[in-house]
VOBAZA-890603 format. One line per field, with one value per residue (C-alpha): x, y, z. Coordinates in pm, 1 decimal, padded with zeros to 6 digits. Each point is the difference from the previous one (the first is absolute). Last residue first. Layout:
// VOBAZA-890603
X	(X, ...)
Y	(Y, ...)
Z	(Z, ...)
// end
This chain:
// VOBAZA-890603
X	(03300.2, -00382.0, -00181.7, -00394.3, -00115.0, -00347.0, 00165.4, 00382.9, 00174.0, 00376.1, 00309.5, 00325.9, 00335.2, 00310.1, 00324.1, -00093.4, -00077.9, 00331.9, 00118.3, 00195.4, -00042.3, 00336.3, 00017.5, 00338.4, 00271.3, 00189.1, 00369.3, 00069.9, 00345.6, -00251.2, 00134.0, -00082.3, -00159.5, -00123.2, 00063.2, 00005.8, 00107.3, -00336.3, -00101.2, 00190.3, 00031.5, 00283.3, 00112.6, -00369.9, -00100.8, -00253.5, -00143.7, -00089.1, -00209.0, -00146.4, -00166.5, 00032.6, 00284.7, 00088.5, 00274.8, 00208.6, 00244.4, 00338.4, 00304.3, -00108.0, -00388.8, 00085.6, 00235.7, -00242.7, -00250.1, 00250.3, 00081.8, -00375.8, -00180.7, 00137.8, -00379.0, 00047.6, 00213.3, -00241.1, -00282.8, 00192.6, 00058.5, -00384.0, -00111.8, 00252.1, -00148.5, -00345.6, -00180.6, 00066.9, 00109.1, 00368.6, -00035.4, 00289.3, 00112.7, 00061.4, -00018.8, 00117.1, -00087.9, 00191.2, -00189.6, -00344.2, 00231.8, 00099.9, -00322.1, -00313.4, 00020.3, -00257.0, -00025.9, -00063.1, 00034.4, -00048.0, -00330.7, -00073.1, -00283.8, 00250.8, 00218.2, -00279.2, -00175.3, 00349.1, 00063.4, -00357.9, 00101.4, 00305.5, -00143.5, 00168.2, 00182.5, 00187.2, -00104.3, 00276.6, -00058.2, 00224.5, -00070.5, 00019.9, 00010.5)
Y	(02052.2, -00011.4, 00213.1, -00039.1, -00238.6, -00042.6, -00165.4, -00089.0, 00266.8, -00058.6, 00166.2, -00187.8, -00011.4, -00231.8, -00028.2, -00011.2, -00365.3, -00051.7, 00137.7, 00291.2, 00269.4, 00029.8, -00291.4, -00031.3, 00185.8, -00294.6, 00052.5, -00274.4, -00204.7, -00293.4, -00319.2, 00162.7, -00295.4, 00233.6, 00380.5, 00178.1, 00344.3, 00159.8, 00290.8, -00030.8, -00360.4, -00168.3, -00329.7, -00046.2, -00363.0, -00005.6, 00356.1, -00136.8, -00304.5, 00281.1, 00154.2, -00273.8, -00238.4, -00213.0, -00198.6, -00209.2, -00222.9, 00124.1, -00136.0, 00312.4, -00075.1, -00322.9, 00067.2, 00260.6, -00295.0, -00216.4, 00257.3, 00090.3, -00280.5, -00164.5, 00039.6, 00308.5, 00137.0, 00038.3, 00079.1, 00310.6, 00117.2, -00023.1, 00206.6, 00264.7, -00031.8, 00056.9, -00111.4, -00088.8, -00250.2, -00143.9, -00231.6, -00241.8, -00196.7, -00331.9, -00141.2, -00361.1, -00104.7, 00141.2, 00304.9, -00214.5, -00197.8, 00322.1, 00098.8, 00162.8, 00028.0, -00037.8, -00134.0, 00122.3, -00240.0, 00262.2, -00053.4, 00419.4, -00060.4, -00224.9, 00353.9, 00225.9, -00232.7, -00009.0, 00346.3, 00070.1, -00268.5, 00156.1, 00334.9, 00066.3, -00224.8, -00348.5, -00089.8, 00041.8, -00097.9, -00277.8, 00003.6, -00355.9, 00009.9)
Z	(-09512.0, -00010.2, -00259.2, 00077.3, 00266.5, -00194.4, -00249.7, -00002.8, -00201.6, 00023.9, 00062.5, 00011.2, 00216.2, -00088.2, 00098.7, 00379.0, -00065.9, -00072.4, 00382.3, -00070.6, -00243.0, -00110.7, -00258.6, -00099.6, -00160.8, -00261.4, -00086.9, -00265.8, -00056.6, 00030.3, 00243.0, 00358.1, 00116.0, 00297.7, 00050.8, 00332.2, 00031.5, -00134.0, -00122.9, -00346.8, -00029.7, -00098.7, -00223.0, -00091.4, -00010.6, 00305.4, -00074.3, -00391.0, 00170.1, 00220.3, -00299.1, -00258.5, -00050.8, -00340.0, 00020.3, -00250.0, 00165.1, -00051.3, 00241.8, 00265.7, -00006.0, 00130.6, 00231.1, 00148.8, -00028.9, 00205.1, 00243.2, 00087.7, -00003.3, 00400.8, 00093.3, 00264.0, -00241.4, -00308.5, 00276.6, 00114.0, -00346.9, -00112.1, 00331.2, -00077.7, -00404.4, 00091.5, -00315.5, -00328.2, -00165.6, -00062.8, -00332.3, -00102.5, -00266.9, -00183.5, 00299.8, 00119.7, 00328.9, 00346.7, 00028.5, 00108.7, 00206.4, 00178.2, 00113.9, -00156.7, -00372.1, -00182.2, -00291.8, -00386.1, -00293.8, -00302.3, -00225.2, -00035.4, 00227.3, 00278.4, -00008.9, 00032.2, 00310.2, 00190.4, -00014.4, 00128.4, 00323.0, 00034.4, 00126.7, 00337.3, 00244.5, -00022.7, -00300.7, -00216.7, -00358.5, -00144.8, -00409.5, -00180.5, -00380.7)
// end
C-alpha cells in the first residue's frame, strides 16, 4: 500500500514514520510529480494550513490533489490537514480544497507557536514560562 504524505509544511515527517512502522509505503510529497504516482491514499498533516495552501498553488498541487480527493482517494488530515478539506470555516472566509461538507473554526491564537504555552521547573531558575 503506497500512502502520499504532504510535506510541504508541518508534521509529515511523524506521519511518515507511523505509516512506514505499520509496513505501508509512505512518500513524500513535494511537487507535482510526487502527486502524479499511484496512491492508494492520502495524508494532510498538520501545521499552518494558510502557509500549506499557498505552497499547494505555488507548485501547480493544488487542483490535481483537489481532483484527487474529489474522485475518492482515501484521506486522512490532521489539524490543518482537516482546515484544508473543510467546505467552510467559521472565522474565516477563505477555505482551500474545500472537498468535506465540514465547517471547521480554526486556531484563534495566531501564529502556531502561540498555540502552546508551558510552565517548567528548570533548577536554580525556578518556574520559567
Amino acid at each position: 500500500m503506497r500512502i502520499g504524505v504532504l510535506a510541504l509544511q508541518g508534521a509529515f515527517i511523524e506521519h511518515v514514520q507511523a505509516l512506514r512502522q505499520l509496513g505501508a509505503e509512505a512518500v513524500e510529497l513535494r511537487q507535482l510529480p510526487d502527486l502524479e504516482q499511484h496512491l492508494d491514499g492520502i495524508v494532510l498533516p498538520g501545521g499552518e494550513s494558510t502557509v500549506q495552501g499557498k505552497l499547494l498553488h505555488e507548485l501547480g498541487m493544488f487542483v490535481p490533489l483537489q481532483k484527487k480527493i474529489a474522485q475518492g482517494l482515501p484521506v486522512l488530515a490532521t489539524c490543518a490537514g482537516m482546515i484544508l478539506l473543510a467546505k467552510k470555516l467559521t472565522n474565516d472566509s477563505k477555505v482551500h480544497l474545500a472537498t468535506m461538507p465540514i465547517t471547521v473554526k480554526r486556531n484563534a491564537y495566531g501564529r502556531q507557536l502561540g498555540s502552546f504555552f508551558t510552565e517548567a521547573e528548570f533548577g536554580k531558575l525556578g518556574k520559567v514560562p
